[in-house]
VMD Tcl script that draws the C-alpha trace (Angstrom):
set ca {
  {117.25 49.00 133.89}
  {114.32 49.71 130.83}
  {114.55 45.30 130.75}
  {114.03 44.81 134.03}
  {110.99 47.50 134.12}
  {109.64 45.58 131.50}
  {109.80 42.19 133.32}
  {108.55 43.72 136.53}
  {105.16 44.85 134.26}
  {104.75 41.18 133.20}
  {104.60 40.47 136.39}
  {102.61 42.34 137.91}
  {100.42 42.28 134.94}
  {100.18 38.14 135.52}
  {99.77 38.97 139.26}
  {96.75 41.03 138.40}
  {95.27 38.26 135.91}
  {95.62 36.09 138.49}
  {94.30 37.73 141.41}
  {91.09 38.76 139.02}
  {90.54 35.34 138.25}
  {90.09 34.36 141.68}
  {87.69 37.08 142.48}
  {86.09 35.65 139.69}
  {85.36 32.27 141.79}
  {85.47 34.42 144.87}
  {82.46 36.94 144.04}
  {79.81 34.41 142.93}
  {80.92 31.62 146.06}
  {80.29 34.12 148.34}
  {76.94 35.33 147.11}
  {75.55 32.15 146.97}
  {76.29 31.57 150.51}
  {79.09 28.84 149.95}
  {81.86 29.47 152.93}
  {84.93 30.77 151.25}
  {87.86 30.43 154.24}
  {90.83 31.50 152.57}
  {91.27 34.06 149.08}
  {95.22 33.27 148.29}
  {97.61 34.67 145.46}
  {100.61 32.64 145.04}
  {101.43 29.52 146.77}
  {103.81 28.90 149.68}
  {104.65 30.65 152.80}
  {102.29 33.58 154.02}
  {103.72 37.06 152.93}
  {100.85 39.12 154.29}
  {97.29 38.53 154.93}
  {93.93 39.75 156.30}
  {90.42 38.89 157.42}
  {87.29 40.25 156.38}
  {83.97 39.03 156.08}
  {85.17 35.24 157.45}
  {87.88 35.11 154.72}
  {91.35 34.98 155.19}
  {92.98 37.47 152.25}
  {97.19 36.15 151.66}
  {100.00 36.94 149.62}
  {102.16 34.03 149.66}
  {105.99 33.63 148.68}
  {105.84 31.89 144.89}
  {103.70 33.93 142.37}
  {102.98 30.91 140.33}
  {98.90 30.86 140.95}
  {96.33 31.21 143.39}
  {93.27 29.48 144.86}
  {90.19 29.95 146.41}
  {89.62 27.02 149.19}
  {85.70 26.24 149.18}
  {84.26 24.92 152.11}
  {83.16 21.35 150.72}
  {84.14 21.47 147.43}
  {83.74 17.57 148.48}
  {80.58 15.87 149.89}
  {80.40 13.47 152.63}
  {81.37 9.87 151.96}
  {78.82 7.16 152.17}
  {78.90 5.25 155.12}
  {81.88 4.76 156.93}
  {85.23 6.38 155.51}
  {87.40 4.50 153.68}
  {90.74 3.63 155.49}
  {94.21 1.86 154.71}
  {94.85 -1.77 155.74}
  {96.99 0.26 158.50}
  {93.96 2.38 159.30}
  {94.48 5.21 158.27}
  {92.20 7.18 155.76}
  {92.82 6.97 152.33}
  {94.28 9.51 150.23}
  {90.41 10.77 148.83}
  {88.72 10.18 152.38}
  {91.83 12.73 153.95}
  {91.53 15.47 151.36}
  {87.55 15.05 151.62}
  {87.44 15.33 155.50}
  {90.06 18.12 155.21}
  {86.84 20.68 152.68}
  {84.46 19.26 155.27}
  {86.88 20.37 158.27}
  {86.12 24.12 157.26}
  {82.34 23.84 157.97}
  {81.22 24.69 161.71}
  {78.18 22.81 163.46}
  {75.04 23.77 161.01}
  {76.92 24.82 158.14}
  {76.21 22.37 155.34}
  {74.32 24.31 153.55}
  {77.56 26.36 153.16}
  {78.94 23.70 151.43}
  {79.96 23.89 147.38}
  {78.41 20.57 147.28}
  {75.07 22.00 148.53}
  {74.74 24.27 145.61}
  {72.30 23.89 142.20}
  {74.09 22.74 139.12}
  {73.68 25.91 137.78}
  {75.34 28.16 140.49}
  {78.15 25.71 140.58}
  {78.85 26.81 136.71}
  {79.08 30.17 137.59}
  {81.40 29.80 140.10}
  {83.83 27.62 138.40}
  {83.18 29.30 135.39}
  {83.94 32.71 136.65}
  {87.67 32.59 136.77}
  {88.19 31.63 133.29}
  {85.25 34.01 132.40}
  {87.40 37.02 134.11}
  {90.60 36.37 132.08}
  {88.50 36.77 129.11}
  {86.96 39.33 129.89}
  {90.51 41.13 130.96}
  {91.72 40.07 127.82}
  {88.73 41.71 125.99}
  {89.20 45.16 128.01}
  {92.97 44.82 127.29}
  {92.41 44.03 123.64}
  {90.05 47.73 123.31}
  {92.53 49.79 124.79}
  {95.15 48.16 122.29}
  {93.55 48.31 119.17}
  {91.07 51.46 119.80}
  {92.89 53.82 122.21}
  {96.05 53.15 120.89}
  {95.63 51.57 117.28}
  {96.71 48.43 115.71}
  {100.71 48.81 113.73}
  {99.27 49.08 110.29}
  {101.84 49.09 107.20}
  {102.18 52.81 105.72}
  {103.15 54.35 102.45}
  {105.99 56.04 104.40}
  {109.42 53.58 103.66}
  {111.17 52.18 106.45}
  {113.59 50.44 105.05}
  {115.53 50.36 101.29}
  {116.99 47.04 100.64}
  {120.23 47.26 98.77}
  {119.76 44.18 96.98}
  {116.94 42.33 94.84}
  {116.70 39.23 97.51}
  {113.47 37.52 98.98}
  {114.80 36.56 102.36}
  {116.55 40.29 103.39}
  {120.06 39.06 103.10}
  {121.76 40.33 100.30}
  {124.52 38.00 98.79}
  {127.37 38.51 96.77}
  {126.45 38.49 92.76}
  {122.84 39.90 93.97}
  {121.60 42.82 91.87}
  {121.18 46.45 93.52}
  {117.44 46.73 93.83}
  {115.61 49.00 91.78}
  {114.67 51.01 94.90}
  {117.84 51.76 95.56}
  {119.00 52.51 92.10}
  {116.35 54.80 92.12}
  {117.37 56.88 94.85}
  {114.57 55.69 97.98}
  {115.81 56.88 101.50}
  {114.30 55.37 104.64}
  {111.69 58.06 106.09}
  {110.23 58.75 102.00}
  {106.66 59.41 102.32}
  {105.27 57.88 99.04}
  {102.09 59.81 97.68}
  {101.91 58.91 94.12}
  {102.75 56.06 92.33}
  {102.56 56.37 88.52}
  {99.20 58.51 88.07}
  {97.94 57.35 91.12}
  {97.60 58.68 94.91}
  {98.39 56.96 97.34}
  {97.50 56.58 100.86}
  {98.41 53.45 102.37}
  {100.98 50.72 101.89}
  {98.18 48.68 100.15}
  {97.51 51.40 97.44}
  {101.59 51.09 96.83}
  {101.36 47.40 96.52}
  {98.61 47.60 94.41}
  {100.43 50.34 92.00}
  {103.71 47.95 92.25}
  {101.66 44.87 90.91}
  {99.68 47.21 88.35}
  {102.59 48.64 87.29}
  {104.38 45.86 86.09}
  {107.93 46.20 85.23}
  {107.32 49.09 83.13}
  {109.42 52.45 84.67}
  {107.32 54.72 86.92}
  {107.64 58.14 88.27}
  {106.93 57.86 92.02}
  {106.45 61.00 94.03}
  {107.86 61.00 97.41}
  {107.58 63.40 100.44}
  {110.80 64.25 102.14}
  {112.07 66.78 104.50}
  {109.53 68.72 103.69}
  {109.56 68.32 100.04}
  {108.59 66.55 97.30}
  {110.89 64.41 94.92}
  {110.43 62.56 91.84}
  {111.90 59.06 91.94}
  {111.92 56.82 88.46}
  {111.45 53.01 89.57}
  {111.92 50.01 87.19}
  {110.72 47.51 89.34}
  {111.93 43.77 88.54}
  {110.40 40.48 88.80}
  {110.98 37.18 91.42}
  {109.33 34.46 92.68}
  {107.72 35.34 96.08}
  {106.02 33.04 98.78}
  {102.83 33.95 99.07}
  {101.46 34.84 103.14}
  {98.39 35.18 104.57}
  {96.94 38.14 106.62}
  {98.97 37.22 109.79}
  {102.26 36.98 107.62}
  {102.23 33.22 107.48}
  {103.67 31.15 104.03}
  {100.44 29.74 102.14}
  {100.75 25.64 101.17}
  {98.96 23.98 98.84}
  {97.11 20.70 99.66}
  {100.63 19.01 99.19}
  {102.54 21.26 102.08}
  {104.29 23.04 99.83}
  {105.12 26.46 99.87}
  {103.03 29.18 97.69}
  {104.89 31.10 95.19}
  {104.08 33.59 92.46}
  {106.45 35.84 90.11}
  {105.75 39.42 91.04}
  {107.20 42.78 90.59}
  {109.90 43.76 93.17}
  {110.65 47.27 94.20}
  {112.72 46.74 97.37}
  {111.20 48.75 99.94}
  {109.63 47.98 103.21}
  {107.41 50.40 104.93}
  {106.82 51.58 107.79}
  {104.02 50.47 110.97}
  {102.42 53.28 112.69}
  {99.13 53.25 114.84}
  {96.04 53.68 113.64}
  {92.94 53.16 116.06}
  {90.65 50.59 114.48}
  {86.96 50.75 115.28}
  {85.00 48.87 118.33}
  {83.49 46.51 116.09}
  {86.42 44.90 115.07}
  {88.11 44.41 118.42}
  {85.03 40.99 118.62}
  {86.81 39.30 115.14}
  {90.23 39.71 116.57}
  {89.31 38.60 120.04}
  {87.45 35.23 118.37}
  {90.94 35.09 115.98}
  {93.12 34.88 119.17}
  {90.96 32.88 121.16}
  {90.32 30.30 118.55}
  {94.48 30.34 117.71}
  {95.24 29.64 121.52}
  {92.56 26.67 121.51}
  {94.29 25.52 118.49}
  {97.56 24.94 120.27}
  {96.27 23.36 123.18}
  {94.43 20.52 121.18}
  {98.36 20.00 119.81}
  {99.76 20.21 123.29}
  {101.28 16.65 123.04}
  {102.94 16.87 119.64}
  {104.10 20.33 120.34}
  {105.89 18.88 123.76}
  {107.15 16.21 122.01}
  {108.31 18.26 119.43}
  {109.85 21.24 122.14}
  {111.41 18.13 123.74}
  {112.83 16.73 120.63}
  {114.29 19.90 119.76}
  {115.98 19.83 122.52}
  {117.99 16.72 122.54}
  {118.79 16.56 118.97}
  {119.49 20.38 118.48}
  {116.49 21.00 115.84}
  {114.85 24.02 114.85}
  {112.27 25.51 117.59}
  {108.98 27.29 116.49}
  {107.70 30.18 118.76}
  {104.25 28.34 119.45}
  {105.02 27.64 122.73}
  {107.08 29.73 125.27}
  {106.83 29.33 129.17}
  {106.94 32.00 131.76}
  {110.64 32.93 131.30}
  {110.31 32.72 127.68}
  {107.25 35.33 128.13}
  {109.48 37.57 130.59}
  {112.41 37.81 127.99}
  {109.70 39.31 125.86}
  {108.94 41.91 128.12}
  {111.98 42.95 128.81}
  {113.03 43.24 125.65}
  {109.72 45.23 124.44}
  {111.22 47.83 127.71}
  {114.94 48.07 126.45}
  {115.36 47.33 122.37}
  {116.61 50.20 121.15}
  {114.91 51.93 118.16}
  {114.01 55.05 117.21}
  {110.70 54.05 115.35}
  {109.74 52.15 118.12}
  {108.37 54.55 120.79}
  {106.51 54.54 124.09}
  {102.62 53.68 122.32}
  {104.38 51.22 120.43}
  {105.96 49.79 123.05}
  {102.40 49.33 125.27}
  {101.09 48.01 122.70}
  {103.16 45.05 122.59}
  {103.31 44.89 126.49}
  {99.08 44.78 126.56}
  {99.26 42.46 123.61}
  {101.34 39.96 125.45}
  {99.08 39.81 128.74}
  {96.39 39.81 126.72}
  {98.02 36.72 125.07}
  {98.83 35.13 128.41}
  {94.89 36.05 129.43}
  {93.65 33.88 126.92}
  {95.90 31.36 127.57}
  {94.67 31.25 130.97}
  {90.91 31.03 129.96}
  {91.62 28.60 127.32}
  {93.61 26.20 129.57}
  {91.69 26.65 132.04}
  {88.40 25.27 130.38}
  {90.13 21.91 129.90}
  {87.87 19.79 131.04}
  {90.45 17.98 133.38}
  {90.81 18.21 137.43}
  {92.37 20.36 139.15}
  {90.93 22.73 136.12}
  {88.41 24.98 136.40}
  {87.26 23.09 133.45}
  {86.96 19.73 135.01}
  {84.70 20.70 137.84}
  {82.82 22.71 135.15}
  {82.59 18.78 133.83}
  {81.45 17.76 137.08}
  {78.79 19.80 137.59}
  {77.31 19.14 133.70}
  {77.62 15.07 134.53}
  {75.54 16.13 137.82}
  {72.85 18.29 135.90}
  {72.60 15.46 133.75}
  {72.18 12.50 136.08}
  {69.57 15.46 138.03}
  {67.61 15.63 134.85}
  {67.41 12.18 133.73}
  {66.15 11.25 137.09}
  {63.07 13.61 137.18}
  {62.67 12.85 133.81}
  {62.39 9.23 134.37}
  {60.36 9.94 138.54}
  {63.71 8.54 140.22}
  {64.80 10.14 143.48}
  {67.40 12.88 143.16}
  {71.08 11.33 142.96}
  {73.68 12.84 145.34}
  {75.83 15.41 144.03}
  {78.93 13.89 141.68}
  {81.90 13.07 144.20}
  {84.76 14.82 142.60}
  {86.89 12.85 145.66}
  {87.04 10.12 143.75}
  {88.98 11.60 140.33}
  {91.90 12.81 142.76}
  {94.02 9.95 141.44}
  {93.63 11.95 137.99}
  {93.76 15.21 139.66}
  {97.23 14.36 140.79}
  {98.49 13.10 137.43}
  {97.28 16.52 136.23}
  {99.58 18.28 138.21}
  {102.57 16.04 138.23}
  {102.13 16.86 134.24}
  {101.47 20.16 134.23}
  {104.49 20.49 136.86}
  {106.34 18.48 134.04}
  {105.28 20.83 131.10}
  {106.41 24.03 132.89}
  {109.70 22.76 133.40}
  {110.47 21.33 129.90}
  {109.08 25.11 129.20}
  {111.44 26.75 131.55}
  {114.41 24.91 130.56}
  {113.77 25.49 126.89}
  {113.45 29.53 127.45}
  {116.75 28.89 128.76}
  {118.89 27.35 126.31}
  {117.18 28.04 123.26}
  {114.86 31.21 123.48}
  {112.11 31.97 121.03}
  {113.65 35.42 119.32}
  {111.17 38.25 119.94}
}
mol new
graphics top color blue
foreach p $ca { graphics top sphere $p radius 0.5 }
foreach p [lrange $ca 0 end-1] q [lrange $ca 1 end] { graphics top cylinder $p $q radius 0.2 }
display resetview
């Protein structure tokens, strides 16, 4: 039951984003006059929907988006339409007369196409801008109300074994933390002559220390104990901040001999400040842009996979992949792994799928938000080059004519989402 809570709060988390991003077109169309005839979330059949203010509010049947239909998001054609040796109107003259259909008698100036360059930003802007910004409100409440999982000096774990990878092997030695006596739930607060605090004062005694034996003073059930560690030494990979392996120039792997006690501690929650939630929101954002400019080689590479029965990385996961996660942040069983703990990981993933969202969303390609955000730039351009050079003003760019691309766009996105789909399926990123 807990899994399926926990897929039901993706969902209606992604409902949410979605529905916010739209107002963020919505809000800034309709107070620059532009006639906004329909407000949708979801595509398909009509579940339920309202009018108000000229606007037709929907729910439809498959939760996979939403839209805001402008009234002429396409200006008039030049002339006579274009038409089809058989007479018909071509595939841009139909979808242009279909925008223009939504304007009454007198209502050009209603138009999107009527608008300034720089109110045509904002609007297509604003839906991108809101998943940001949800992501940003999301990302507060994470690390400041509840606190960011932060490595303790309490112990969570004793490996029985001196091993680098967590799997202990036959021949392996016992590990000096378990020779010495360490039980999970030990509250460390000195190390040698030192106090300690946090799981980076015990590291730092470990590597100070040497291999020399050490009394360590531990906290537990109430009282102290003093523990004698000789700690031992192996090669380690060296990781960076987010837990990644360091490589040199070469692609190899970072290693260094250090001293090796066997114990792994503890996360708990400890609010970080306001003025660090700006770094971490620039880290994530700049992460997520990252993997979009490798899009194609990571496809390839999911596809590859795929066939030939390869390793798959966790870089990309679709919408099931994401909804595993959920529900598995709702129903894994663990004792050290409460409710806060638990929300935490359920904000951090929408905010994760918020940023994606904004950051895929500013590709500059049609039907993107980003490629009408193109649009209107090449139009502010052409606008200022003219005055500049006493030409008349140029009509506004004809985004008609890139619905060839438009439609490639989808039939690959459409494509992407099911190579996704199919690969949270048979081979599922482990959470």
């Amino acid at each position: 039951m807990s899994y399926a809570i926990g897929v039901a709060i993706l969902v209606v988390g992604l409902l949410v984003s979605i529905a916010l991003h739209e107002v963020g077109h919505l809000v800034p169309a309709k107070r620059f006059g532009v006639k906004v005839p329909v407000y949708a979330v979801g595509f398909g059949r009509t579940l339920w929907s309202t009018v108000r203010g000229g606007t037709e509010y929907a729910v439809k049947a498959l939760p996979l988006g939403g839209y805001v239909r402008l009234a002429g998001m396409y200006p008039p054609s030049v002339g006579s339409p274009s038409r089809r040796p058989d007479g018909r109107l071509t595939m841009v003259e139909d979808a242009r007369q279909e925008t223009l259909a939504d304007l009454g008698p007198g209502e050009e100036h209603r138009a999107f196409y009527a608008l300034t360059v720089p109110r045509k930003l904002v609007v297509m802007a604003g839906g991108p801008l809101m998943n940001l910004l949800i992501a940003a409100v999301l990302l507060v409440v994470m690390q400041v109300g509840l606190g960011a999982p932060t490595p303790s000096a309490t112990v969570q774990t004793v490996l029985p074994c001196v091993t680098t990878t967590g799997t202990c092997e036959d021949g392996d030695p016992a590990s000096p933390a378990a020779v010495a006596g360490f039980q999970p739930g030990d509250r460390i607060i000195r190390w040698g002559g030192a106090e300690v605090g946090s799981w980076s004062d015990v590291t730092a005694e470990i590597r100070a220390s040497g291999t020399a034996g050490v009394d360590v003073v531990v906290e537990r059930d109430g009282r102290t104990t003093t523990l004698v560690v000789v700690p031992v030494e192996v090669e380690r990979v060296l990781t960076d901040e987010a837990g990644r392996p360091l490589t040199d120039d070469d692609g190899n792997q970072v290693t260094q001999v250090l001293p090796y006690v066997g114990i792994q501690p503890r996360f708990e929650l400890q609010p970080a400040s306001l003025g660090e939630v700006p770094g971490i929101m620039w880290y994530a954002t700049t992460q997520t842009f990252g993997v979009i400019l490798q899009l194609p080689q990571e496809m390839w590479r999911l596809a590859e996979s795929l066939v030939t029965g390869g390793e798959r990385d966790g870089e990309l996961i679709g919408l099931l992949g994401a909804g595993r996660i959920a529900g598995e942040i709702a129903s894994v069983p663990s004792e050290q792994y409460g409710l806060a703990e638990r929300t935490y990981d359920m904000l951090g993933l929408l905010v994760s799928l918020n940023i994606a969202l904004f950051a895929f969303n500013v590709i500059p390609l049609p039907p993107l938000d980003g490629g009408h955000v193109a649009g209107a730039l090449v139009e502010g351009t052409r606008k200022g080059w003219a005055r500049l050079r006493g030409m008349p003003v140029p009509r506004p760019v004809d985004m008609a004519r890139v619905l060839p691309l438009t439609y490639g766009v989808v039939v690959a996105l459409v494509g992407m989402g099911l190579l996704l789909a199919w690969a949270d399926i048979v081979r599922p990123v482990a959470f």
